[in-house]
C-alpha positions in Angstrom: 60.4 109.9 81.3 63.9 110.3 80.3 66.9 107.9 78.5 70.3 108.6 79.0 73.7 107.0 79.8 75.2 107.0 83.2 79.1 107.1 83.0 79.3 107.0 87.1 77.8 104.9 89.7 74.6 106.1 90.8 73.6 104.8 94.5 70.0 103.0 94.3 67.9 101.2 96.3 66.2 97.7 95.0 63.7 95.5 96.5 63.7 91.4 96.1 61.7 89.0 97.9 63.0 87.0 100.6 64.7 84.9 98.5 66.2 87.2 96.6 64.1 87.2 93.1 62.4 89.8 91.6 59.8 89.7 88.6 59.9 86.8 86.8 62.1 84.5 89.1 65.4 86.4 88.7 67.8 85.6 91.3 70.0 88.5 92.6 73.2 87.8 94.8 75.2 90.3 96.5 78.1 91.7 94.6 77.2 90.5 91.5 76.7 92.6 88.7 73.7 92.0 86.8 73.2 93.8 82.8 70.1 94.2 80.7 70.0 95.3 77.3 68.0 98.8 77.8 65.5 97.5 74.9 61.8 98.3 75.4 60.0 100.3 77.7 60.9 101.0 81.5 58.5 98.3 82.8 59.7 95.8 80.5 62.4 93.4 81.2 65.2 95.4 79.1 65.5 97.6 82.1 67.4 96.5 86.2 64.3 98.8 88.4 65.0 100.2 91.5 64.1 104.1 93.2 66.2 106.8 94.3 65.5 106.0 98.6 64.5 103.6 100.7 61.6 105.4 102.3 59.9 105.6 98.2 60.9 102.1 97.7 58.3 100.6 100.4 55.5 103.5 99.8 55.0 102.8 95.9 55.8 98.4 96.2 51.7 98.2 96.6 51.8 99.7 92.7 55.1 98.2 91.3 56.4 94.7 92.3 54.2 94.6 95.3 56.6 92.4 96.9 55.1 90.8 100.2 57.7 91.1 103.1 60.2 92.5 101.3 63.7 92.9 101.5 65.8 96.2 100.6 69.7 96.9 99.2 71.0 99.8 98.5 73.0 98.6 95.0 75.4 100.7 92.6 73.7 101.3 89.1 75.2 102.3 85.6 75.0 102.4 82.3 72.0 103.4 80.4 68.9 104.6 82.3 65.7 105.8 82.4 63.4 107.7 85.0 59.5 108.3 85.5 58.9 111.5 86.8 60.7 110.5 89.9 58.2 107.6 90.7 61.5 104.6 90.2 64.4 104.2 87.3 66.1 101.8 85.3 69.5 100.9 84.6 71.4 98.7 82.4 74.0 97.6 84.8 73.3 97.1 89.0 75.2 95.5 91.4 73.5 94.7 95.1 76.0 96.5 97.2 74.5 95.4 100.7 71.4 94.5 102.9 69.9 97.4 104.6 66.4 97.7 107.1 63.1 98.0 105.1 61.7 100.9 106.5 58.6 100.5 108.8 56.1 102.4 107.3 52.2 102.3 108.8 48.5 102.6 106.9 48.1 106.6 108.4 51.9 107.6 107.1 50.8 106.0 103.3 47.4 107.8 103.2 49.7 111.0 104.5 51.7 110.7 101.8 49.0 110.4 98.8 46.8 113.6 100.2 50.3 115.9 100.5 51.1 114.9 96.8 47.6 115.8 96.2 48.0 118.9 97.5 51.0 119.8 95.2 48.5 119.5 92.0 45.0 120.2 93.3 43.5 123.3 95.0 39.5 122.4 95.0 38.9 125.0 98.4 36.8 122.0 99.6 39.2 119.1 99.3 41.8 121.6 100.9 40.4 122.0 103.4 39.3 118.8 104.1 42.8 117.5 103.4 44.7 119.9 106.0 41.9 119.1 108.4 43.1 115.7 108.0 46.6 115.8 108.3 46.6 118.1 111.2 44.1 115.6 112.9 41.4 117.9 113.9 38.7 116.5 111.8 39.0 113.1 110.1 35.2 112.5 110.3 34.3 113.1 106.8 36.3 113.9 103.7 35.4 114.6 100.4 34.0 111.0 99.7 31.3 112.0 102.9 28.6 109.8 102.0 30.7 106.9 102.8 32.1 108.1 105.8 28.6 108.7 107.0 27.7 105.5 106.4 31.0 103.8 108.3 29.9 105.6 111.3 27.1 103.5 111.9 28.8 100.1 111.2 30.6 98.3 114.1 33.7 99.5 115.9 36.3 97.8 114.1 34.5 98.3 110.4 34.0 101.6 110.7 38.3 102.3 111.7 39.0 100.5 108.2 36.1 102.4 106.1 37.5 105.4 107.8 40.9 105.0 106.2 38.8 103.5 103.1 37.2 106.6 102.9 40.3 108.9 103.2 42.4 107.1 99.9 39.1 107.7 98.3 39.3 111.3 98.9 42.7 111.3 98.2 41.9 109.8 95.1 39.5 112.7 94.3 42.7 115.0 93.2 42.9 112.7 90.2 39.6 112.9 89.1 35.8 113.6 91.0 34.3 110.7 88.4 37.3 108.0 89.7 36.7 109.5 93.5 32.9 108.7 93.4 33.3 105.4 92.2 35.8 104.7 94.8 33.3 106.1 97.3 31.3 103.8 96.5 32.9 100.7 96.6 34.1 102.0 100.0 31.1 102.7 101.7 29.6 99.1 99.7 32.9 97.5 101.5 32.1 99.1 104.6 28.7 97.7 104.6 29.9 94.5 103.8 32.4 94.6 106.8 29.9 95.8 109.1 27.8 92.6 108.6 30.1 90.3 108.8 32.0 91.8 111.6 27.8 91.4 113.2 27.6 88.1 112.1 30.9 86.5 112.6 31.3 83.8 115.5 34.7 84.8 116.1 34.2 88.7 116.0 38.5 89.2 117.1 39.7 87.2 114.3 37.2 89.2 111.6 38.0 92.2 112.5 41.7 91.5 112.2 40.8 89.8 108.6 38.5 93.2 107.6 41.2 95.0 108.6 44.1 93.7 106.7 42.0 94.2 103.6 40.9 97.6 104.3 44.6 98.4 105.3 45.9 96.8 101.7 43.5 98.4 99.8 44.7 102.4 101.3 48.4 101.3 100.7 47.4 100.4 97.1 45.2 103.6 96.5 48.2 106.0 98.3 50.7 105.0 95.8 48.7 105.2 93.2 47.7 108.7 94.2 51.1 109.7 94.5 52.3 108.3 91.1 49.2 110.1 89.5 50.3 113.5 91.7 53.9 113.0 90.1 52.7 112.8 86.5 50.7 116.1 87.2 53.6 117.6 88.1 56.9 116.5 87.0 58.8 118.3 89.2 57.4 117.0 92.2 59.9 115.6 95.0 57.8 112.4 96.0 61.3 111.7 98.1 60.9 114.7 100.6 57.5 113.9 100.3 57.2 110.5 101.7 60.0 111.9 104.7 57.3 114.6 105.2 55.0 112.1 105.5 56.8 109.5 107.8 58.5 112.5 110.1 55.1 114.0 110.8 54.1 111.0 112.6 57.1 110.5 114.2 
């Protein structure tokens, strides 16, 4: 993490909630310059946060603001700042230049994204392989978290997508450390369990299934950012920015 003073404009990209406030009820307008004082850590409120492009923006919310349905400017930033490893900045001084599309990023491009920072810091032959099996799409039916893929194969259709992708972040998450990965693992194949038997039970099997889903789906796009923010600690060169295009443009 470095501190220093920008004398120029630096193009940013800042997210707000639909009514334009961000942490703490602060109300942004366009073309208004807001200031801080640059006191404190980067997380803390001395600091006017924001990332380097729109693509990061979205992929690491799940970890930062976690902003539901949020909105996205690109903005003009100056004065002092700070950066972290590439993961998002802070400036003094940001003005909200104009409102541009959030972009549209799925569950499979996030979990993309966490195994190829992964990738950049850990070579374990197995989880290679596993993870290039992965993103090429010729095996995605086990992963380095296996005993709880195993398990999701048995549960009912629409359980066993979601403990699929549950199962991937895990192994994703494995490049940070095996102890984190198995307890992941098992809270995945636990949740895929528990999504089974309610899927089985549910009178209204459509609308639990969506609900399982939508957990299963929050829960990856949490565990992908985090894998990537741990990937860029690792490594503080890495370029999470090509990264997350890598990610995205694959699948396009």
């Amino acid at each position: 993490m470095c501190g220093c003073e920008e004398r120029m404009k630096t193009v940013v990209y800042k997210l707000t909630s639909q009514d334009m406030t961000t942490y703490g009820g602060f109300r942004w307008e366009l073309g208004i310059p807001a200031e801080t004082s640059g006191d404190g850590d980067l997380c803390g409120p001395g600091w006017l946060h924001c990332y380097s492009d729109p693509l990061l923006a979205v992929m690491l919310n799940p970890i930062h603001g976690n902003i539901d349905n949020p909105r996205l400017f690109r903005a003009e930033a100056g004065g002092k700042s700070q950066h972290d490893h590439g993961i998002k900045s802070g400036y003094t001084r940001m003005t909200l230049v104009e409102e541009i599309p959030v972009p549209a990023v799925t569950t499979e491009q996030r979990i993309r994204f966490a195994i190829l920072c992964s990738l950049k810091v850990y070579s374990d032959p197995a989880y290679v392989k596993w993870a290039e099996g992965w993103l090429s799409g010729e095996d995605r039916s086990k992963s380095a978290a296996g005993a709880a893929a195993r398990e999701a194969e048995v549960a009912a259709e629409a359980a066993a997508r979601e403990a699929e992708v549950a199962a991937s972040w895990a192994a994703a998450w494995a490049a940070a450390g095996a102890a984190r990965a198995a307890a992941w693992a098992a809270r995945a194949a636990r949740a895929a369990r528990a999504a089974a038997g309610a899927a089985r039970a549910a009178a209204g099997a459509a609308r639990a299934a969506v609900g399982a889903a939508r957990a299963a789906e929050e829960a990856a796009e949490e565990a992908a950012a985090r894998v990537a923010a741990l990937a860029a600690w690792e490594a503080a060169d890495l370029d999470l920015v090509a990264i997350a295009h890598e990610a995205c443009e694959v699948m396009g």
